[in-house]
C-alpha positions in Angstrom: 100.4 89.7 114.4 103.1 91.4 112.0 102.2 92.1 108.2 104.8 90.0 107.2 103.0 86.7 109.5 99.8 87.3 107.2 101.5 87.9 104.5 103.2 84.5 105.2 99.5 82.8 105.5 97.9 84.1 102.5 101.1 83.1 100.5 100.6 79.7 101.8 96.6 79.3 101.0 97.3 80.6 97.6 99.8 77.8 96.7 96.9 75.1 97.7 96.3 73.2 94.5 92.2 73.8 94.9 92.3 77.5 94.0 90.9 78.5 90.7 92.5 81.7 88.5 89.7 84.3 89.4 90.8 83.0 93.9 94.1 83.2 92.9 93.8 86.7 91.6 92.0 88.0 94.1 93.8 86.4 97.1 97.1 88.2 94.9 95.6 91.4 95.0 94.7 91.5 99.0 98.6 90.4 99.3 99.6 93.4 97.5 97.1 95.6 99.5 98.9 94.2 102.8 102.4 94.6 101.4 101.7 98.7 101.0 100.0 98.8 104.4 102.2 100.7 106.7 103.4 99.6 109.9 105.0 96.7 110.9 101.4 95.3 113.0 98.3 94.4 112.0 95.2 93.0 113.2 93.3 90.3 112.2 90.1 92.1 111.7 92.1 94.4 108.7 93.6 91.5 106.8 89.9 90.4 107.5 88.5 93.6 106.0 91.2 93.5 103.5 89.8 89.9 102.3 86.0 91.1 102.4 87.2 94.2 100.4 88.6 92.5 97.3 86.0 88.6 97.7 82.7 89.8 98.4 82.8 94.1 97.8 84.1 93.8 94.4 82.1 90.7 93.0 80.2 92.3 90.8 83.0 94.1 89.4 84.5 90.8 88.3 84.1 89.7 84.8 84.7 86.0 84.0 85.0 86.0 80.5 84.8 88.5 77.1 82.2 87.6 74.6 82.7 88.1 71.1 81.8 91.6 70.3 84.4 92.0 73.6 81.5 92.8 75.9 82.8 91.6 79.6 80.7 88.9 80.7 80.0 89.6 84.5 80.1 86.9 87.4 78.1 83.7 87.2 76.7 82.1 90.6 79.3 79.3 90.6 81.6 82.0 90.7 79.7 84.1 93.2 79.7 81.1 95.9 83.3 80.5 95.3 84.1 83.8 96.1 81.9 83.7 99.1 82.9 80.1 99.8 86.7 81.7 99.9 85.8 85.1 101.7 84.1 82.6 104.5 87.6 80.5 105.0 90.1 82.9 104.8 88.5 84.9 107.3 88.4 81.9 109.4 92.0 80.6 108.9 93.1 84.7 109.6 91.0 84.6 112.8 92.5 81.4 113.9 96.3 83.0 113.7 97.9 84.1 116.9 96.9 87.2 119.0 97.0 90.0 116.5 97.4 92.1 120.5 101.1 93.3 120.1 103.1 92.2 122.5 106.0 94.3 124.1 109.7 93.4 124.8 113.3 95.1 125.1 116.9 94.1 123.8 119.0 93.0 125.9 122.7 93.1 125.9 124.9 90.5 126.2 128.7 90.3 126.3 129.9 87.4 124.3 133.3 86.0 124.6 134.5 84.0 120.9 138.3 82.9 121.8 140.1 85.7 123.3 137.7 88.4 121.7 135.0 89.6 123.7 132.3 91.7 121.9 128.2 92.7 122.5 125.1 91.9 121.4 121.3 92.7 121.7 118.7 90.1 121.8 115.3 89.8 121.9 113.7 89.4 125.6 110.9 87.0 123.9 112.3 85.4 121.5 116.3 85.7 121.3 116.8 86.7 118.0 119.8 88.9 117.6 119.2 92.4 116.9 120.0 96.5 117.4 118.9 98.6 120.4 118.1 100.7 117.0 115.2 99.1 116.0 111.8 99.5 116.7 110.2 96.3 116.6 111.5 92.4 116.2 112.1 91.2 113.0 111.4 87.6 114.3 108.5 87.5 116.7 107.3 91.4 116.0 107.5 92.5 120.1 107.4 95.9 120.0 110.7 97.6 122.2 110.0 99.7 124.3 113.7 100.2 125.7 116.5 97.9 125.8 119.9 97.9 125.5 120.6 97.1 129.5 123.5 94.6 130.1 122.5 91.5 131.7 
């Protein structure tokens, strides 16, 4: 799958209504951690890892609330089994995502006639988007090229 696909997913979950602050905060912070990955690809088992990494690693790190003498008060088991509870389905829903195997494609040129003007374009063997012998990988449906450019 492309970084931008589970992006996209964990963007979506964190907009369901059923999320408290200390999910929402968490979920945020594994969508920043996937924003500064590099590379355009990534598997489902790191945005997995990514998930455990900030829902289960760091729950003892998590304080819930500041008592008066501003002591920070750690997590509570409600709190704990949320975060669990959330670790468990994200992972799921990731899992559940297309093939994270990268798939391979090539542009391919086409001569396009507008009027009298007559002028070339590449698109994407998989999934037609337009696009430039240039680039690496699709912007659409993240086929890594592997040459392209040929005119059909």
């Amino acid at each position: 799958m492309t970084r931008n696909e589970a992006i996209a997913e964990l963007v979506r979950i964190w907009h369901s209504p059923h999320l408290d602050l200390i999910l929402k905060a968490r979920l945020g912070e594994v969508i920043e951690a996937l924003k500064g990955a590099d590379g355009d690809l990534i598997s489902r088992q790191d945005v997995v890892n990514e998930i455990h990494k900030y829902f289960v690693e760091e729950i003892d790190k998590t304080p819930t609330e500041i008592d008066e003498d501003g002591d920070e008060l750690y997590a509570d088991m409600p709190t704990v089994n949320s975060l669990l509870a959330c670790n468990k389905e994200l992972s799921k829903r990731i899992k559940s995502l297309p093939s994270a195997e990268p798939k391979t494609g090539e542009w391919i040129r086409k001569k396009v006639t507008v009027d009298d003007l007559t002028f070339t374009r590449e698109e994407c063997d998989q999934c037609g988007r337009l696009g430039s012998v240039t680039w690496n990988f699709c912007p659409n449906c993240g086929a890594e090229m592997t040459k392209g450019g040929d005119d059909e």
